[in-house]
N, CA, C and O atoms as a Tinker XYZ file with bonds, in Angstrom:
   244  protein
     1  N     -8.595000   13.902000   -1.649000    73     2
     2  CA    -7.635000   14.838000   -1.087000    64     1     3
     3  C     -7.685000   14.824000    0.433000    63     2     4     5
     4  O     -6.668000   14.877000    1.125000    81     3
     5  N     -9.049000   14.742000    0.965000    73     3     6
     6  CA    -9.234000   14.693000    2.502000    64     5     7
     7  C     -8.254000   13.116000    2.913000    63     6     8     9
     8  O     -7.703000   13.023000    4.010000    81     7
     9  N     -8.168000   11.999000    1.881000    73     7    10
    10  CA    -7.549000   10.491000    2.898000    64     9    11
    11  C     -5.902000   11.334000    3.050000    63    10    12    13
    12  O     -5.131000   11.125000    3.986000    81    11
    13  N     -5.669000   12.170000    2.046000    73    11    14
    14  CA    -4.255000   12.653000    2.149000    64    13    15
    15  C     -3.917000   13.307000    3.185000    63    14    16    17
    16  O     -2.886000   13.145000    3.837000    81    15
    17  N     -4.598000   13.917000    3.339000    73    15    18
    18  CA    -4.362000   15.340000    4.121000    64    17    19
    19  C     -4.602000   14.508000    5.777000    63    18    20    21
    20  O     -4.016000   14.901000    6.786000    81    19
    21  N     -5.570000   13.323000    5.762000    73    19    22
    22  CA    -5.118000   12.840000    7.153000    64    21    23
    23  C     -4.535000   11.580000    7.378000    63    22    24    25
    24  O     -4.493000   10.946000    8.433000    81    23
    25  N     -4.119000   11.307000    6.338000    73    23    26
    26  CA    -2.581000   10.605000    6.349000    64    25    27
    27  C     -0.887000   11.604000    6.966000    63    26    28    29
    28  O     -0.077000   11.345000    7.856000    81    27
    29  N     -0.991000   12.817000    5.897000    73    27    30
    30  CA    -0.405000   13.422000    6.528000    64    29    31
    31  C     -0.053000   13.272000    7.960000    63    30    32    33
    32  O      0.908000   12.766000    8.540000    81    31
    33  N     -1.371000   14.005000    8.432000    73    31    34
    34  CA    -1.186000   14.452000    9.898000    64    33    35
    35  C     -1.043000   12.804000   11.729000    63    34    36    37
    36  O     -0.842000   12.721000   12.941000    81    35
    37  N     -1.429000   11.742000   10.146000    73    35    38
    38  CA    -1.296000   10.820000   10.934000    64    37    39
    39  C      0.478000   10.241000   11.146000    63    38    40    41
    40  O      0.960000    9.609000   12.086000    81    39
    41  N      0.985000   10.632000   10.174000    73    39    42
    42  CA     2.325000   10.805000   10.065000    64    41    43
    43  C      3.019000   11.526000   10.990000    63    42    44    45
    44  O      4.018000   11.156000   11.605000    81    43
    45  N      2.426000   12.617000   11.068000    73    43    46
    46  CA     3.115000   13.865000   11.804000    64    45    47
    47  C      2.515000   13.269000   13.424000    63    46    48    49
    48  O      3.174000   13.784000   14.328000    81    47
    49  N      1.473000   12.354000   13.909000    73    47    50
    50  CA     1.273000   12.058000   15.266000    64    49    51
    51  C      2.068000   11.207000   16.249000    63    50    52    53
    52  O      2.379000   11.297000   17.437000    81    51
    53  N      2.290000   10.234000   15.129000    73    51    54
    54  CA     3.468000    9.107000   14.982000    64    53    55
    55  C      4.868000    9.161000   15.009000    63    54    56    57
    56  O      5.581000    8.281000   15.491000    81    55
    57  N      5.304000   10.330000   14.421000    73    55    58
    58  CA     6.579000   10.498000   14.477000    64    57    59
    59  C      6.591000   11.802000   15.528000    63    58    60    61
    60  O      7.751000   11.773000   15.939000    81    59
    61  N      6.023000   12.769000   16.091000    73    59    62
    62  CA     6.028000   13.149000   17.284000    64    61    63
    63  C      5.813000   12.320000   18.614000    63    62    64    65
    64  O      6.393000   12.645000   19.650000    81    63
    65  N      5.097000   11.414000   18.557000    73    63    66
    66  CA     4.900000   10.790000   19.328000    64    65    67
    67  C      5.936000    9.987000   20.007000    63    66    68    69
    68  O      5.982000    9.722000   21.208000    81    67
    69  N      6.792000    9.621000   19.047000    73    67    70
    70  CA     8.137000    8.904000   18.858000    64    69    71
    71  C      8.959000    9.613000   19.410000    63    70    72    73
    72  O      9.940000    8.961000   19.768000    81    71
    73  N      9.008000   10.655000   19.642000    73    71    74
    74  CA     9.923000   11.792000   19.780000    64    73    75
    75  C      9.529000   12.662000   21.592000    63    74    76    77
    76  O     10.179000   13.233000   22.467000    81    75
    77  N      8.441000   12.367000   21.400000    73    75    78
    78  CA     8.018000   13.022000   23.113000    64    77    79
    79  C      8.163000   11.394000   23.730000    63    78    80    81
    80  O      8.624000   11.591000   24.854000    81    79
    81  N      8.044000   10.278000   23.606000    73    79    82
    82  CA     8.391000    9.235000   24.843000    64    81    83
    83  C      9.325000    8.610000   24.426000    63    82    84    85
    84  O      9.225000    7.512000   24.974000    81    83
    85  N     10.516000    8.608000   23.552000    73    83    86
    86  CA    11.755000    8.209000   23.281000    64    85    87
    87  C     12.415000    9.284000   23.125000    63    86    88    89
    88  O     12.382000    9.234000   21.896000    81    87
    89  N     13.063000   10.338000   23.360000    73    87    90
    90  CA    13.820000   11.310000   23.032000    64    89    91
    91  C     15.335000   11.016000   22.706000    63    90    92    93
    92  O     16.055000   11.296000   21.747000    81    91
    93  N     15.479000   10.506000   23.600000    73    91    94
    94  CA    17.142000    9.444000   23.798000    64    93    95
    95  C     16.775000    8.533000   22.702000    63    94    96    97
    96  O     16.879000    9.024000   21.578000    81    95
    97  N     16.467000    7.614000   22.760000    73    95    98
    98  CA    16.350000    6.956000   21.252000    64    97    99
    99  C     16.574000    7.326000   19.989000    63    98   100   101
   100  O     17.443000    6.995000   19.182000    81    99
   101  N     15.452000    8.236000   19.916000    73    99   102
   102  CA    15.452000    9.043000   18.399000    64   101   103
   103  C     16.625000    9.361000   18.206000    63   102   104   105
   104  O     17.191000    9.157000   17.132000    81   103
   105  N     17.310000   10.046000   19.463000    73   103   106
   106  CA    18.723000   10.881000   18.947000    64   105   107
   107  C     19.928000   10.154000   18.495000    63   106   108   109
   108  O     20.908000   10.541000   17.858000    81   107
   109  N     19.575000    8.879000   19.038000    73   107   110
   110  CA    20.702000    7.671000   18.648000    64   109   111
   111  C     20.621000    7.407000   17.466000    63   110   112   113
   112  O     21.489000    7.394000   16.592000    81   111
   113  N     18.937000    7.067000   17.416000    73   111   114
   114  CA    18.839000    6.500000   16.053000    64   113   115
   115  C     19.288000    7.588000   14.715000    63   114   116   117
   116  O     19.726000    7.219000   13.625000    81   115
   117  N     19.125000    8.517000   15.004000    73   115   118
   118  CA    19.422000    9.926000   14.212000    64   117   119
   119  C     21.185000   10.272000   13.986000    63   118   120   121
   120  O     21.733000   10.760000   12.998000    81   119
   121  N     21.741000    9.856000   15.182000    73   119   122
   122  CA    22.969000    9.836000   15.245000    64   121   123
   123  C     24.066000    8.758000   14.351000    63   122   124   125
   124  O     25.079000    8.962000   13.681000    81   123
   125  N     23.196000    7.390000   14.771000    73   123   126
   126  CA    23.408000    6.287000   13.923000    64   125   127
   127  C     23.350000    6.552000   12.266000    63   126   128   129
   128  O     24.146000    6.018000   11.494000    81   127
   129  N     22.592000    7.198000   11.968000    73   127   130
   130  CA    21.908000    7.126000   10.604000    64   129   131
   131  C     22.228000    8.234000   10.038000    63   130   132   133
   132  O     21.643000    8.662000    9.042000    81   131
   133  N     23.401000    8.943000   10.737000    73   131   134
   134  CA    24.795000   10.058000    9.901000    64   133   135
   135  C     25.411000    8.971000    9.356000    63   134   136   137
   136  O     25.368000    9.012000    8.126000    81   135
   137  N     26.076000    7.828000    9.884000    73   135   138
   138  CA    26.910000    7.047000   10.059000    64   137   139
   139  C     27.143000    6.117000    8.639000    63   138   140   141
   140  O     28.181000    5.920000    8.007000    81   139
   141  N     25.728000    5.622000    8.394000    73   139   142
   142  CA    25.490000    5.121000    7.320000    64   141   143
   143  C     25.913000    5.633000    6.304000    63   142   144   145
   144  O     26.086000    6.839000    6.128000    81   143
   145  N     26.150000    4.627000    5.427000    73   143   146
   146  CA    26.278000    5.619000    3.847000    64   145   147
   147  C     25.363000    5.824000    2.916000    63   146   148   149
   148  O     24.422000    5.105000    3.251000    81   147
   149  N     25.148000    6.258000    2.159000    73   147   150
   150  CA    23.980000    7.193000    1.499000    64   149   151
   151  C     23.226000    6.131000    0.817000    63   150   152   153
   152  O     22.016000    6.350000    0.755000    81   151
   153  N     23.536000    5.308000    0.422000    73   151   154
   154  CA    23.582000    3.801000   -0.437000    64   153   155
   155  C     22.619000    3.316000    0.570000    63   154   156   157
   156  O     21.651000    2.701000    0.123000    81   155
   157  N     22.700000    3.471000    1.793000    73   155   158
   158  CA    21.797000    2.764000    2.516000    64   157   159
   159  C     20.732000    3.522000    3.048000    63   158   160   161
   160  O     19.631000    3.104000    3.403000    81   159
   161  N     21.291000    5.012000    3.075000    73   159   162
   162  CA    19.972000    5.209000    3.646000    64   161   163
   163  C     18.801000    5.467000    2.177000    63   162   164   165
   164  O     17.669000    5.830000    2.495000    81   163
   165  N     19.066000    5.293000    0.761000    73   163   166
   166  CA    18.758000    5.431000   -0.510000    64   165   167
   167  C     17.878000    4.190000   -0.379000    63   166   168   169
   168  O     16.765000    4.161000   -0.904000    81   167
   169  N     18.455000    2.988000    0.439000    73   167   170
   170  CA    17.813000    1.542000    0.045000    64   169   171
   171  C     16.760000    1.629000    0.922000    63   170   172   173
   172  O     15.619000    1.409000    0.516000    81   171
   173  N     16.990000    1.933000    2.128000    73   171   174
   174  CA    15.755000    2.140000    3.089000    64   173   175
   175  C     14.630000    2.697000    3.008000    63   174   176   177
   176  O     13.532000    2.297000    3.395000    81   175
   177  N     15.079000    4.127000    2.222000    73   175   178
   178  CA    13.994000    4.862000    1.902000    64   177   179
   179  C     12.614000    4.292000    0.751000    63   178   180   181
   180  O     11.394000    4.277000    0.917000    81   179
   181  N     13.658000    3.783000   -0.655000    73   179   182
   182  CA    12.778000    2.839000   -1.262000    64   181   183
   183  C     11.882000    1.640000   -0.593000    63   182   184   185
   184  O     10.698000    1.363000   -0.786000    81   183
   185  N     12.639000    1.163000    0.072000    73   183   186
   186  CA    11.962000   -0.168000    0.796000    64   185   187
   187  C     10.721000    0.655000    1.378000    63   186   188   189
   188  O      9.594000    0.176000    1.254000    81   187
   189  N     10.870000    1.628000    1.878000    73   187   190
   190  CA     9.757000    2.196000    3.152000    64   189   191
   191  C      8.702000    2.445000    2.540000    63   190   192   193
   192  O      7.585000    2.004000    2.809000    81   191
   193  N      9.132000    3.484000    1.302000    73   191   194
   194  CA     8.139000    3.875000    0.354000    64   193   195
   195  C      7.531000    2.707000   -0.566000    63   194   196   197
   196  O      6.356000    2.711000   -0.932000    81   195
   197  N      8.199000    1.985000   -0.807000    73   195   198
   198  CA     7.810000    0.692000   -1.446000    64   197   199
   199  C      6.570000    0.199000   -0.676000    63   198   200   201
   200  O      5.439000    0.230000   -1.160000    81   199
   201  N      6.922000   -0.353000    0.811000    73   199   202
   202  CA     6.312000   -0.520000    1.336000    64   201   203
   203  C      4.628000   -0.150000    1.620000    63   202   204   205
   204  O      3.611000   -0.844000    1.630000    81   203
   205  N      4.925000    1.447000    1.861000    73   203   206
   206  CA     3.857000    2.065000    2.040000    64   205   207
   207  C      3.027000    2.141000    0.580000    63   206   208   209
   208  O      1.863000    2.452000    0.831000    81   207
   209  N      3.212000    1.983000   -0.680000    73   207   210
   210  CA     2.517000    1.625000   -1.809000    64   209   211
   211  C      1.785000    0.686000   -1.700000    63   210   212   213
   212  O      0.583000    0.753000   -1.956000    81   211
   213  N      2.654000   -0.847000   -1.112000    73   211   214
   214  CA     1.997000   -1.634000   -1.017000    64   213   215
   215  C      0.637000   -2.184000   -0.163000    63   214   216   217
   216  O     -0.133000   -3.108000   -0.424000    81   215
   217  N      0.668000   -1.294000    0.885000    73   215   218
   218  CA     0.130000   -1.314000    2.090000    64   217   219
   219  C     -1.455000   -0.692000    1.588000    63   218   220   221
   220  O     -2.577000   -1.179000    1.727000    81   219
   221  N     -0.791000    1.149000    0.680000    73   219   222
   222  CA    -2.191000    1.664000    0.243000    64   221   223
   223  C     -2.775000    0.591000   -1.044000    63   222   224   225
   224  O     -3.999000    0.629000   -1.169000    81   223
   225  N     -2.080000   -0.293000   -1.944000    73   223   226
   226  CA    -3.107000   -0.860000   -2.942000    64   225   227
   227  C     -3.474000   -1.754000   -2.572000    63   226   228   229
   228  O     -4.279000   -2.324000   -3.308000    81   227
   229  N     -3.142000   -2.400000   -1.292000    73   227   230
   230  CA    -3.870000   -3.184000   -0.515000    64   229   231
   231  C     -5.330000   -3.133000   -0.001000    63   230   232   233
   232  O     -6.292000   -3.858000   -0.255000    81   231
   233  N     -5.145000   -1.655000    1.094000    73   231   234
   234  CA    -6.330000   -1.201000    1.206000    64   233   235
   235  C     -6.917000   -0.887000    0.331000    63   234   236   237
   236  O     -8.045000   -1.380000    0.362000    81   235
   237  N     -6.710000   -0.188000   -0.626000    73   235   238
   238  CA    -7.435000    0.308000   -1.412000    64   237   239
   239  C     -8.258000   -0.914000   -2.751000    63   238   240   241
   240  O     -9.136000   -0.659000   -3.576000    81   239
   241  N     -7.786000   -1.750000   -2.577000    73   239   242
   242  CA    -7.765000   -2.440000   -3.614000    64   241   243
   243  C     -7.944000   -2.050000   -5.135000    63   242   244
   244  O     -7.883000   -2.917000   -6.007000    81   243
């Protein structure tokens, strides 16, 4: 429960972080990604999460 809980917050450092030295960015990218259609942002999300599965049974073996 503790690798979770600072995964979490490693999440939450990363994507603030993103956000205090790109501000203009983010907002584009945020702006952009109304734009899209749901279909895509549906595919992205899998891919990401996909991703991140793959990444933990990696480490984890």
């Amino acid at each position: 429960m503790d690798d979770l809980w600072a995964a979490l917050g490693l999440v939450l450092v990363i994507e603030g972080a993103l956000y205090a030295l790109f501000p203009d960015g983010m907002r584009n990218v945020l702006r952009r990604s109304l734009e899209l259609p749901a279909a895509a942002v549906r595919a992205a999300g899998i891919v990401g999460a996909g991703s991140g599965l793959v990444v933990i049974w990696l480490i984890r073996g």
